[in-house]
DOMAR-242654 format. One record per atom (N, C-alpha, C): x, y, z. Coordinates in pm, whole numbers, plus 50000, padded with zeros to 5 digits. Layout:
XYZ;...
# end
This chain:
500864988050000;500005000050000;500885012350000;500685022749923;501655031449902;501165042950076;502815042350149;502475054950190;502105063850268;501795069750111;501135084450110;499655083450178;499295071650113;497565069150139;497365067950294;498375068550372;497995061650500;498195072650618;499715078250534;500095089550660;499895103050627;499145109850749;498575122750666;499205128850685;499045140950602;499925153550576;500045163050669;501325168450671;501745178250761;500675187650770;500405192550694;499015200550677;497795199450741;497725188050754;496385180950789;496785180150966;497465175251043;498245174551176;498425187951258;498625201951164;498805214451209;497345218551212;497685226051281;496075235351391;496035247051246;494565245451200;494925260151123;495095272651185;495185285351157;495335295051193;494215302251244;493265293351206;491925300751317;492205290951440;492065277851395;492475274051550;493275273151630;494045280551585;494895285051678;494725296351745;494225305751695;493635319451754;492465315851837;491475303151817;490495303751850;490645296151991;492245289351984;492375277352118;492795290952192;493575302552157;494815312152238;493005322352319;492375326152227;491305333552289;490525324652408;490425310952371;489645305152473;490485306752594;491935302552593;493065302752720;492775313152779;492275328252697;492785337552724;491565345352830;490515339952803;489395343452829;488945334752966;489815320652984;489865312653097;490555323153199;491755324653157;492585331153234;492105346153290;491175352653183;490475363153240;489235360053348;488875354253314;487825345353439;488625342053604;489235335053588;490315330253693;490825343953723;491275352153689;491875364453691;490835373553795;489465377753738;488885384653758;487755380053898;488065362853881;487395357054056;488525361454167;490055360654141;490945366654219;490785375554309;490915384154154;491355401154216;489735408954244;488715405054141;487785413954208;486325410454300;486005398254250;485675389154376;485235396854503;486465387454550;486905390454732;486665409554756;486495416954708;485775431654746;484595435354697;483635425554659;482405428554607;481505438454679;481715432554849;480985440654989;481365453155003;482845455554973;483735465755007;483005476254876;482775470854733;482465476354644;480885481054627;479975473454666;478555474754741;478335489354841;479185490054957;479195496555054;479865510555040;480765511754922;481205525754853;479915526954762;479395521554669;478405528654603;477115531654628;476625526554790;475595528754877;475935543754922;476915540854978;477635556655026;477245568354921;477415562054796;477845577054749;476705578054643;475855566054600;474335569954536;473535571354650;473305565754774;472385570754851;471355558754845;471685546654768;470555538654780;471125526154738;470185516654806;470725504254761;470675495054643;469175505254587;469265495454433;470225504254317;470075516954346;471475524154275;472845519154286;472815516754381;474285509054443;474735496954351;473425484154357;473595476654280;473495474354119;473075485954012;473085484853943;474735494053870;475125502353963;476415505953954;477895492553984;477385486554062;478465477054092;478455468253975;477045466453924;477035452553808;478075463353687;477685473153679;478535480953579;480175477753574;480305486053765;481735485753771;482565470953750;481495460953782;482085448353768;482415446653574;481675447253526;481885446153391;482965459653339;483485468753414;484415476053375;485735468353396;485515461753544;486915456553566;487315447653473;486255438153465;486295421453369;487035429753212;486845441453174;487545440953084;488655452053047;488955456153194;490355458453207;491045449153300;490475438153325;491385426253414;493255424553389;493235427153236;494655427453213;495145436253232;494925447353264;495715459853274;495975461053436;495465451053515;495715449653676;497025447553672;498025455353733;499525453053774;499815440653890;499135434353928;499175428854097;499455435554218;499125449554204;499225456154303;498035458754415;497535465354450;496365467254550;494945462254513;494485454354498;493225444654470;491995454354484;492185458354621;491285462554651;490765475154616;491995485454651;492345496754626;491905506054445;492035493354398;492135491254213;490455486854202;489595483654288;487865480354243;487445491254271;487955496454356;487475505954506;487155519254351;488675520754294;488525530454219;487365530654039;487555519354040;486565519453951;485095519954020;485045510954111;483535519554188;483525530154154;483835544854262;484305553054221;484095560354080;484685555254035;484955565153875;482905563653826;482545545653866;481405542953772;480165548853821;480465551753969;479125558954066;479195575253973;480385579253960;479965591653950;479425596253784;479905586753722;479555586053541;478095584153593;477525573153672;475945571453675;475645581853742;476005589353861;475305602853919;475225618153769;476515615053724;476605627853614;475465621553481;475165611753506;473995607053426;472865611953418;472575602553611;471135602053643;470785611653759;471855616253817;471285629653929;472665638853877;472575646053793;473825656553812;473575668053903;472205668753964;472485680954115;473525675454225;473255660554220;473835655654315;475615657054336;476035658954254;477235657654204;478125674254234;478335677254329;479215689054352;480605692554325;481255699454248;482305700954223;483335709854300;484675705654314;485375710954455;485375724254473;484795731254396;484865744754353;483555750854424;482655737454431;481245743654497;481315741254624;482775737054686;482045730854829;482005743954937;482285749654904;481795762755019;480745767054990;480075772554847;479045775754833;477615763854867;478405749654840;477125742754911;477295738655121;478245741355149;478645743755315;477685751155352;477615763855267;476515781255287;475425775655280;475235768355184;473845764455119;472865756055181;473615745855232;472905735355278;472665737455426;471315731455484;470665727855586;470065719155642;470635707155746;470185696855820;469155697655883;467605694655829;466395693855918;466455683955999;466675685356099;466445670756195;465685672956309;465005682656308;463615687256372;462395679656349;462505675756269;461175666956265;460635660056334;458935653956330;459045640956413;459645633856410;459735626556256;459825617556204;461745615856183;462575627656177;464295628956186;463925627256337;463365631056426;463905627456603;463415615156610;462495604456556;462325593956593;463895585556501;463865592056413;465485580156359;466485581856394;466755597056456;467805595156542;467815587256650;467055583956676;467025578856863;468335565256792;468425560856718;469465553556675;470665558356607;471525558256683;473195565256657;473525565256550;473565551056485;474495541956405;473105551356280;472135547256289;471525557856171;471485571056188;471805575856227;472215594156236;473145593256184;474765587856237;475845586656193;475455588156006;474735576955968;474755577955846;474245585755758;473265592855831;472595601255794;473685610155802;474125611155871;474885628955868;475985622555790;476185616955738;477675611655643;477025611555499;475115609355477;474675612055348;475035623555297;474465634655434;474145647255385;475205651355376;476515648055367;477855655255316;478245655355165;478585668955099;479115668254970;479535658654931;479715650454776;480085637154724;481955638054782;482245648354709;483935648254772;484255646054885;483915655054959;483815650655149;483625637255208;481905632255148;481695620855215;482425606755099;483195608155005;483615600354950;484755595855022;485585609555094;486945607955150;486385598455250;485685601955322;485225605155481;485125584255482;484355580955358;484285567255362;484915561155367;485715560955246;487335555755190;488015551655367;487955564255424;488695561955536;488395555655656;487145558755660;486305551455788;485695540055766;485195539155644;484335524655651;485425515155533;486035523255463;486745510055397;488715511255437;488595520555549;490095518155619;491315519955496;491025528755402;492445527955341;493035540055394;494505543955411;495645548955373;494945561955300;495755575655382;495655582555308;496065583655157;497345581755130;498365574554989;496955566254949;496425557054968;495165551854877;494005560754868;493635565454919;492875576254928;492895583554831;494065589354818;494965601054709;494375592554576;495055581554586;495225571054503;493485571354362;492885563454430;491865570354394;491025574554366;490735587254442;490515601154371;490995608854348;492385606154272;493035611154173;493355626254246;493945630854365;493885642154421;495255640654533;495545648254609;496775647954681;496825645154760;497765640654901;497515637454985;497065642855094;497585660255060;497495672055135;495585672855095;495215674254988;493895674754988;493125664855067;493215654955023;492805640255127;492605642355268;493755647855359;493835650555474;492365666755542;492655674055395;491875687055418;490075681455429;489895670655340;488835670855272;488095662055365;489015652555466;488455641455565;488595652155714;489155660155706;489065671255853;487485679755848;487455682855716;486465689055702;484745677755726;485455672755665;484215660955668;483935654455805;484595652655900;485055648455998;484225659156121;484165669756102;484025682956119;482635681956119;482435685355985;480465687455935;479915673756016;480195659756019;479515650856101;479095650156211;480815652056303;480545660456467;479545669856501;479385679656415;478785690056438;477265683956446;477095678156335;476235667556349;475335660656439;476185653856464;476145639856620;476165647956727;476815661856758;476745666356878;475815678056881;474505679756775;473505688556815;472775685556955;472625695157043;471725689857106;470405695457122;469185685657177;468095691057146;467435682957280;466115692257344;465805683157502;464615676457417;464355670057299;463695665557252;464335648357219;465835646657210;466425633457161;467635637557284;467265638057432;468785638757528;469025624557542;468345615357562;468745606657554;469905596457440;469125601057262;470325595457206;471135599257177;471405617957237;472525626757232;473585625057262;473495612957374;474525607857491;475205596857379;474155586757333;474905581157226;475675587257112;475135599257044;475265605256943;477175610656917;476945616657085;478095619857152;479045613857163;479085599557168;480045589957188;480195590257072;479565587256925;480035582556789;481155592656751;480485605656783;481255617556748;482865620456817;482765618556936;483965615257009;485245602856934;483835589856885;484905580556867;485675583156715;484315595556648;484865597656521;486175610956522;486365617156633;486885627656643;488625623556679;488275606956739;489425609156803;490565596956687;489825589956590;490015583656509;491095595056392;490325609856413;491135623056333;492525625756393;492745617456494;493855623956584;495125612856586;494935603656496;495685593156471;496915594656425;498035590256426;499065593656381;499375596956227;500165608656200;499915612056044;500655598955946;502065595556041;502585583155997;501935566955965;501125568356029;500245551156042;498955556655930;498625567255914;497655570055831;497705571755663;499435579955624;499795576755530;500205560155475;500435556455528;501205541955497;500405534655459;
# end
């Protein structure tokens, strides 16, 4: 039997050139999967709890995260292996405020306005209905961390509820470290002022109110060294 007839051709044994592109995209797209359960994964909560903060709601929150998640998935390769967290945190971030300059652009204050909205703005918490939700700390606290400018209460978060580093902080929102420090004093500031209204209408959760404010005041007094780092 001749052969030729039996053993096939080099040609025939080699991957064509689509499948080869088509095996390298599948690898590549595994590896982005695997990649993207890694690094962005494990801060989903962390990423949830910044865009609650800074839309003000929880189904806003979640339709921004499904975003920011599909921002990361396809910059997964451009992740250096550096700060995991630090690196979602900021695309949160960037994607809350593309959806606020969307869907609320009043909401959205620019650093240029924050004195004129300092002047501007006014905390009703006279109400029935604000003195019955204060009687709970932990919701005042948040309340008075809503009603802060996006810049302010963006810092104010970053630092308190998701514990980064001023240097991450900076990081980003794309701003300095010297600003960072200005922008969480101030914020820090407008809350206290906050938590320590008093009124003989809520003395009782004033006493609590008092403590948050204290514990938030004294959290400002932390070393500048342990805070950059």
């Amino acid at each position: 039997m001749d052969s030729a007839a039996v053993c096939p051709t080099r040609s025939a044994t080699t991957p064509s050139t689509t499948l080869r592109d088509a095996a390298v995209k599948s690898v590549s797209r595994r590896d982005a999967h695997a990649r993207f359960r890694s690094v962005v994964l494990p801060h989903l909560d962390d990423a949830y709890a910044l865009a609650r903060y800074l839309t003000g709601s929880r189904a806003d929150s979640e339709d921004v995260v499904q975003d920011a998640c599909l921002r990361a998935f396809r910059a997964i390769d451009n992740f250096s292996d550096g700060n995991a967290r630090a690196w979602m945190l900021t695309i949160v971030r960037n994607t809350t405020y593309s959806w606020l300059h969307k869907n609320r652009p009043a909401a959205v204050a620019r650093v240029d306005d924050l004195e004129a909205v300092n002047r501007a703005q006014t905390f009703e918490l006279e109400t029935p209905e604000s003195v019955l939700i204060a009687q709970d700390g932990e919701m005042l606290l948040e309340r008075a961390i809503a009603s802060l400018p996006a810049p302010l209460r963006e810092t104010l978060v970053l630092r308190e509820v998701q514990e980064l580093s001023y240097r991450q902080i900076a990081e980003v929102t794309e701003v300095s470290v010297g600003t960072v420090m200005s922008r969480l004093a101030r914020a820090r500031g407008r809350v206290i002022s906050i938590m320590t209204k008093d009124t003989p209408s809520r003395s009782k959760s004033t006493h609590q109110n008092r403590a948050h404010a204290e514990d938030l005041g004294r959290r400002g007094q932390a070393p500048y060294e342990s805070a950059i780092a």
